[in-house]
Each structure stands twice: as C-alpha cells, then as structure tokens.
TIDO-94539 format. One record per residue: residue in one letter; x, y, z of N, C-alpha, C, O in turn; residue number from 1. Coordinates in steps of 0.001 Angstrom, whole numbers. Example, Ala and Ser with C-alpha at 12.3 -4.5 7.8 and 13.67 -1.06 7.14 Angstrom:
// TIDO-94539
> a_13190_-5690_7800_12300_-4500_7800_13200_-3300_7800_14236_-3319_8465_1
> s_12850_-2250_7080_13670_-1060_7140_12900_30_7870_13409_1138_8039_2
END
This chain:
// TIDO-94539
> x_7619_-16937_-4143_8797_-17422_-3457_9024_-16544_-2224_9028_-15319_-2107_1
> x_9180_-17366_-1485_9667_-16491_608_11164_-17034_857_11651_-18102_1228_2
> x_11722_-15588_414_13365_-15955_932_14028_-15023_2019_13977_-13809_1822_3
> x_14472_-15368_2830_15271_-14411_3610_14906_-15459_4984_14347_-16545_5135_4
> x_15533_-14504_5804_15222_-14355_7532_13900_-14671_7579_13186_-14133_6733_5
> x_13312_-15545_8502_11917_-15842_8754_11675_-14198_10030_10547_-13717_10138_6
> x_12473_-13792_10560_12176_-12497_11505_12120_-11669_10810_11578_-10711_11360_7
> x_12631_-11303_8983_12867_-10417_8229_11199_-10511_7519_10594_-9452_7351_8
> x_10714_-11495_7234_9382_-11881_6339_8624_-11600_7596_8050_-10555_7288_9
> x_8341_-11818_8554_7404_-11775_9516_7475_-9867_10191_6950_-9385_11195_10
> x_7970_-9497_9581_8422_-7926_10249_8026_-7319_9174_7672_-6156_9372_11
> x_7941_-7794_7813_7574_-7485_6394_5736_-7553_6497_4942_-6643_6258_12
> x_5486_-8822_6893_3939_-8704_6958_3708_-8250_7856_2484_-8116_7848_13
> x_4274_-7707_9134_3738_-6623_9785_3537_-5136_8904_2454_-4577_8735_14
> x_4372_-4838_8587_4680_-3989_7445_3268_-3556_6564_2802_-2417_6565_15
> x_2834_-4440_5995_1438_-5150_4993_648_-4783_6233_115_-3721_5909_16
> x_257_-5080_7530_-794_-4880_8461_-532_-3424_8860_-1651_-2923_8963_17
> x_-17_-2912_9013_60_-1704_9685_-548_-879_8325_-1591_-225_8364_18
> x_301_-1035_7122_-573_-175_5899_-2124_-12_6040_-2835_986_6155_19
> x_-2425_-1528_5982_-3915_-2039_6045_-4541_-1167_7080_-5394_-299_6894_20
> x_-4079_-1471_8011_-4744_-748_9434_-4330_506_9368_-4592_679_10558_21
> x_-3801_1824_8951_-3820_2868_8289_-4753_3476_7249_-4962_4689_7212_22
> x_-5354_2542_6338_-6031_2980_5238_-7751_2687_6101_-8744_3411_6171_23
> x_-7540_1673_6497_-8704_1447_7132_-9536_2699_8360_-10648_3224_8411_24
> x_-8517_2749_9049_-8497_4321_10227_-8383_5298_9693_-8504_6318_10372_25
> x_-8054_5436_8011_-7814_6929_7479_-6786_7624_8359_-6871_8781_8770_26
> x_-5860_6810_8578_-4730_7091_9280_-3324_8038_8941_-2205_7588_9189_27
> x_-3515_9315_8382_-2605_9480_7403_-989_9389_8022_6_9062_7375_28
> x_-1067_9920_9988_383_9596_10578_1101_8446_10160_2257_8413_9739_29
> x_-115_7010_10397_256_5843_10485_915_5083_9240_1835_4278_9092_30
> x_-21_5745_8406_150_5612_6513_1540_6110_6481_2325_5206_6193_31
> x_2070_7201_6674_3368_7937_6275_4303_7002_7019_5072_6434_6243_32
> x_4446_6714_8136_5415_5500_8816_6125_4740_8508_7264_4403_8831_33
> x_4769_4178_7232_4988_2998_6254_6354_3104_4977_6882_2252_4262_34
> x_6544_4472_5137_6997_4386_3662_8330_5031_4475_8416_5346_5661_35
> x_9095_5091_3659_10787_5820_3754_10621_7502_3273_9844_7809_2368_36
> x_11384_8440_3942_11345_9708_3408_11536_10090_1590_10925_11002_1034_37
> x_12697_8985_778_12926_9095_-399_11722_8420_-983_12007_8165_-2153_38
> x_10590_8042_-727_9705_6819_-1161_9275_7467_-2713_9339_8672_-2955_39
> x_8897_6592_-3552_8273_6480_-5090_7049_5853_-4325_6984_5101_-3352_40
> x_6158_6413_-5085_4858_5734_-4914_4199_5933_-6851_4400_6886_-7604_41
> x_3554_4870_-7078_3351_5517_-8747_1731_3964_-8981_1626_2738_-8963_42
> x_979_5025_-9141_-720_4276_-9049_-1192_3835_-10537_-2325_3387_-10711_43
> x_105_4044_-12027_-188_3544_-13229_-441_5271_-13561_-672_5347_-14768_44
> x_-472_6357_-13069_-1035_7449_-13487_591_8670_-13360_706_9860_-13654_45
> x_1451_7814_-12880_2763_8831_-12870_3533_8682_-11385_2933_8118_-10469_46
> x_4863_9203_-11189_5113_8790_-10182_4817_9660_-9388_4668_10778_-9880_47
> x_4602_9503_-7775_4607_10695_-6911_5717_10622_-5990_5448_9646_-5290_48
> x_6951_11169_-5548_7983_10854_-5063_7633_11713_-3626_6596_12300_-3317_49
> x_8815_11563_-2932_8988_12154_-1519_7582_11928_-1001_6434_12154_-1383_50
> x_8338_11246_296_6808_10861_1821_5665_12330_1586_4563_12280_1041_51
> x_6260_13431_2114_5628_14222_2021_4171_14324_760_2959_14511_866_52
> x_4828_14160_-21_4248_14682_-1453_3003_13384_-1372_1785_13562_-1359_53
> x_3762_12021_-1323_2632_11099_-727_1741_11232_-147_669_11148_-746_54
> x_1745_11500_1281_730_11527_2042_21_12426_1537_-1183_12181_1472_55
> x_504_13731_1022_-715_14888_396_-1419_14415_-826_-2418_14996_-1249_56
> x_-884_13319_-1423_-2195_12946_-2651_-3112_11368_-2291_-4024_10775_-2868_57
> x_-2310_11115_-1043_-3537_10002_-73_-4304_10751_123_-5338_10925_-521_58
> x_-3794_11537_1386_-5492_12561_1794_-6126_13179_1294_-7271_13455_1652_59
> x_-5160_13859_-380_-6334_14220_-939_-7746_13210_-1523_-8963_13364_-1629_60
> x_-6736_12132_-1804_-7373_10781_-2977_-9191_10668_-1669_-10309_11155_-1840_61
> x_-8600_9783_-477_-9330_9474_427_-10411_10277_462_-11483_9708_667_62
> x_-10426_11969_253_-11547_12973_333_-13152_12146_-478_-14356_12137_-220_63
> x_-12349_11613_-1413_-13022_10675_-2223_-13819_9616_-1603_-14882_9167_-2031_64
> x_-13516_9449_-1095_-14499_8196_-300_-15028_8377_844_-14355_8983_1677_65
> x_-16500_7860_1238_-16911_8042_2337_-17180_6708_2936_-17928_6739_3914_66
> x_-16707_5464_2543_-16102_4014_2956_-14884_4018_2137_-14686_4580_1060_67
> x_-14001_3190_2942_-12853_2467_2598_-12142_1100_2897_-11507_1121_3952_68
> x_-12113_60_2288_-11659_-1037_3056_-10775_-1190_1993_-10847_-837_816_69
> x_-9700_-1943_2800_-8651_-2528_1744_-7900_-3465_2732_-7842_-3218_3937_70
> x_-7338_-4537_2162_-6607_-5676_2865_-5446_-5777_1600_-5475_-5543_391_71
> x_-4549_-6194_2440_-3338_-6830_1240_-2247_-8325_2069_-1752_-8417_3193_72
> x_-2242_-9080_1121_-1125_-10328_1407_-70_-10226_661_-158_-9378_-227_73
> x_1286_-11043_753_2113_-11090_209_1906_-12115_-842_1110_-12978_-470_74
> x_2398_-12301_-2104_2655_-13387_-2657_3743_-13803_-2983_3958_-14858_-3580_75
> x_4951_-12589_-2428_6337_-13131_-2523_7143_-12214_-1593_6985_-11000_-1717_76
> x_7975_-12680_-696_8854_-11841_-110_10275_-12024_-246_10740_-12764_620_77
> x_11056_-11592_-1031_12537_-11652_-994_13444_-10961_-712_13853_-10149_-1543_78
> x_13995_-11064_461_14735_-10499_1459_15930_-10476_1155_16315_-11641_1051_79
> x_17120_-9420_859_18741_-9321_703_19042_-8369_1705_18799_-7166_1604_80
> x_19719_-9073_2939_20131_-8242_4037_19376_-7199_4282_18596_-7569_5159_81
> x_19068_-5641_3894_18376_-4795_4250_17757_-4061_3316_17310_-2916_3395_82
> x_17774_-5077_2122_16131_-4422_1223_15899_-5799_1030_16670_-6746_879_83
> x_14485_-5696_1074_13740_-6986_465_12957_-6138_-1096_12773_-4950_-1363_84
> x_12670_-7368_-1822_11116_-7381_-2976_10427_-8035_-2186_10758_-8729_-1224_85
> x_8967_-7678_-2828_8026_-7627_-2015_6758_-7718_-3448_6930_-7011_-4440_86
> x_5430_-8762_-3330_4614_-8592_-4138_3255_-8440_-3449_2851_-9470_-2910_87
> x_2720_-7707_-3387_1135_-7777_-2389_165_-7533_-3231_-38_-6531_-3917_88
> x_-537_-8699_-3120_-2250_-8717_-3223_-3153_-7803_-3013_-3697_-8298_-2026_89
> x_-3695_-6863_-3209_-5110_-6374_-2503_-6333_-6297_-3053_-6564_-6432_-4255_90
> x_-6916_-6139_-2431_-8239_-6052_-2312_-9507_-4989_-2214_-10260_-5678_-1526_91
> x_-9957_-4225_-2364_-10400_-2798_-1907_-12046_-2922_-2226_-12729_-3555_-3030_92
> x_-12201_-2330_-1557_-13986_-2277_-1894_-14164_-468_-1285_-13700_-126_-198_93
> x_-14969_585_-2299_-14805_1413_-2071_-15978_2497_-2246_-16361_2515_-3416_94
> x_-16854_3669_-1178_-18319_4196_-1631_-17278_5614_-2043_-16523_6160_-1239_95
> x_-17392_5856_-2903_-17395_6966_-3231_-18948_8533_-2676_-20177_8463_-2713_96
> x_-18267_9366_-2366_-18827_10116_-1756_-20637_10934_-2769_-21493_11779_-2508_97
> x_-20366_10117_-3743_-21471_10304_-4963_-22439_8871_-4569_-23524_8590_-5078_98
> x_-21688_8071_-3506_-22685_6848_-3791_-22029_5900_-5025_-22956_5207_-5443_99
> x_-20993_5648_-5649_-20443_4891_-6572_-19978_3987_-5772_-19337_4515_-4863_100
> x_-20018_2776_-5699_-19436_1799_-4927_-17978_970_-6333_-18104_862_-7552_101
> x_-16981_631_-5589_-16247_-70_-6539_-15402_-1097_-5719_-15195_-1006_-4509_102
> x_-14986_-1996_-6464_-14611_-3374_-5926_-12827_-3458_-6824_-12715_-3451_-8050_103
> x_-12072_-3505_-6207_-11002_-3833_-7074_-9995_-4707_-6479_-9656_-4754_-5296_104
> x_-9571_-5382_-7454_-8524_-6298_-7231_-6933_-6049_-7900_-6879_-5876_-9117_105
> x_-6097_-6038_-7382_-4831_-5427_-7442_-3652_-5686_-7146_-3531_-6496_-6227_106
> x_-2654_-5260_-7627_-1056_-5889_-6901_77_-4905_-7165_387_-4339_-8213_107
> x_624_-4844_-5928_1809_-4006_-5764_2876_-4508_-5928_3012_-5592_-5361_108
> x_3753_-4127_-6521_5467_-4574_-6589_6201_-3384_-5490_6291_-2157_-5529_109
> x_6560_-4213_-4726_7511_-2979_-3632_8812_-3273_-3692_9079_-4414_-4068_110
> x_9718_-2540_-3417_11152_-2058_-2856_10527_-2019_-1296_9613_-1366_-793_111
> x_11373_-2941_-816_11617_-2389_563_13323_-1763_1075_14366_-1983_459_112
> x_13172_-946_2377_14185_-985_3238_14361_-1331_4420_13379_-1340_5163_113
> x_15400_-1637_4826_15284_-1815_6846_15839_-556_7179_16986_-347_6784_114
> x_15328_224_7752_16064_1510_8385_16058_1340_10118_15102_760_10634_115
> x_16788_1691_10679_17250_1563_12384_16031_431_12335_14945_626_12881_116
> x_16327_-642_11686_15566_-2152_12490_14275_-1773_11917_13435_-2526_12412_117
> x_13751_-986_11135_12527_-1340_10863_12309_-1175_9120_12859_-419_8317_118
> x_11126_-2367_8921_11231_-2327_7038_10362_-1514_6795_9216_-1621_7230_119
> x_10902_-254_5816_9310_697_5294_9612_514_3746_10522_-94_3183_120
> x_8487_1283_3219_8349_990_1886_9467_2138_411_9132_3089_-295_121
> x_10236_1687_496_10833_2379_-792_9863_2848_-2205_9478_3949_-2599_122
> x_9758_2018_-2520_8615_2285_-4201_7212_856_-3604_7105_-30_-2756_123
> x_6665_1279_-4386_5568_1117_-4800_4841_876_-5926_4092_1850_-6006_124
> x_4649_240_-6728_4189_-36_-8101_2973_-918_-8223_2910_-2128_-8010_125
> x_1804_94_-8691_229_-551_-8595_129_-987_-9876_478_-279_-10821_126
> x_-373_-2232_-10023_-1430_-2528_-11459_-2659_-2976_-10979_-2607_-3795_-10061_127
> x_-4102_-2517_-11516_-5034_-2892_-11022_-5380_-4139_-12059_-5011_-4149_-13233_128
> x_-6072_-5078_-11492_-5882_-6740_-12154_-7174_-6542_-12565_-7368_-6890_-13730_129
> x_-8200_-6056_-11933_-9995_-5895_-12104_-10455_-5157_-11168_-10083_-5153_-9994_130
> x_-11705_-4175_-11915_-12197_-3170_-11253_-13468_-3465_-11525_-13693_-4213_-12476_131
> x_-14497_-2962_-10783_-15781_-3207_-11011_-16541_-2088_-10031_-16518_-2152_-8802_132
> x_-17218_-1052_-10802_-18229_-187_-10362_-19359_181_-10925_-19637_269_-12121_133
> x_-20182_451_-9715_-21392_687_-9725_-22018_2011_-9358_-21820_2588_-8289_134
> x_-22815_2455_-10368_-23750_3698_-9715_-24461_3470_-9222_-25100_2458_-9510_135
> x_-24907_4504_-7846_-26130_4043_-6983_-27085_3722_-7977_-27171_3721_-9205_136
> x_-28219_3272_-6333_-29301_2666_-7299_-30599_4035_-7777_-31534_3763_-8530_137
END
C-alpha cells in the first residue's frame, strides 16, 4: 500500500537511491546522511543504535567484501505528516574477500523521519528471505 503525499513517496524513493548509491560507492559520508542521528539499525543479530555507532559497524562489515552490489524497492510507503513506514526489497550479490560469493534476498521494515524537509532513516529492521553462497572454485 502507497499512502501519503505523492512529493512525500517520491522524496522517500529518493531516500532508497541515495542508500543504494552509497553502498555501491562504499560511500560511508553518503551512507550516514541516510539515517537520523538517534537511528536503530538491527541486521537480526542485535540492535546497533546511534549514526555514529552505525557507520562504524558498516565500514567495518564492508572490510568484508571486495565486491558489493545491492539495490532496494519499496513495497509499501506510508506516509503520516513527518514519519512515514516504509518496506524495501533488496537484493545483494556479494565476493567476499576469501573469494565466497553470496546472493541474498531481503527486506527491511523502516521508520522514517522528515527532518528540515528531508526523509532519513529512523530504524531499520532486516530479515533475510534467502541466502545463497558459494566457495570459490
């Protein structure tokens, strides 16, 4: 379901592209942008709170990989004045720096906020739907 402001949903999937295009550039400025200073972020393994604390277990995580792709869509955006819910799709395909390649499919439950006109990410909540890896050959 897509409820709200059509300028509120369309500022939201900008939101979704800029992440994308962050993880992709190994962007960690661009990555932190995304989220709100109070942000929850929690990967099924515990929560990690405050931006700060975030970005330091991205860049550490990322050390991990020597490819990274990931894309994400919405499958629901519901907008209340200046927080929306939010459900995103992704996608990831990933070489681990051993040569392990992995493929996963996934979905986030977000909290959003609008802060001075712009939506960043409050929480974060991963379940991975299917994973699939491989050791080199």
């Amino acid at each position: 379901m897509f409820t709200g402001p059509i300028e509120d949903r369309m500022q939201i999937r900008d939101l979704i592209d800029a992440y994308t295009d962050a993880v992709h550039q190994r962007d960690a400025a661009a990555w932190a942008d995304t989220w709100t200073e109070d942000a929850l972020w929690d990967l099924g393994a515990g929560e990690i709170k405050g931006r700060a604390n975030l970005v330091a277990a991205w860049v550490k995580a990322m050390e991990n990989y020597s490819f990274v792709a990931f894309d994400g869509h919405p499958g629901m955006i519901n907008v209340y004045g200046a927080r929306a819910d939010l459900r995103t799709y992704t996608s990831e395909f990933l070489i681990g720096t051993d040569g392990t390649t992995t493929a996963i499919k996934g979905q986030y439950d977000d909290r959003l906020v609008k802060e001075a006109g712009r939506w960043r990410f409050q929480s974060r909540r991963y379940t991975v739907r299917h994973r699939k890896s491989e050791a080199p050959a």
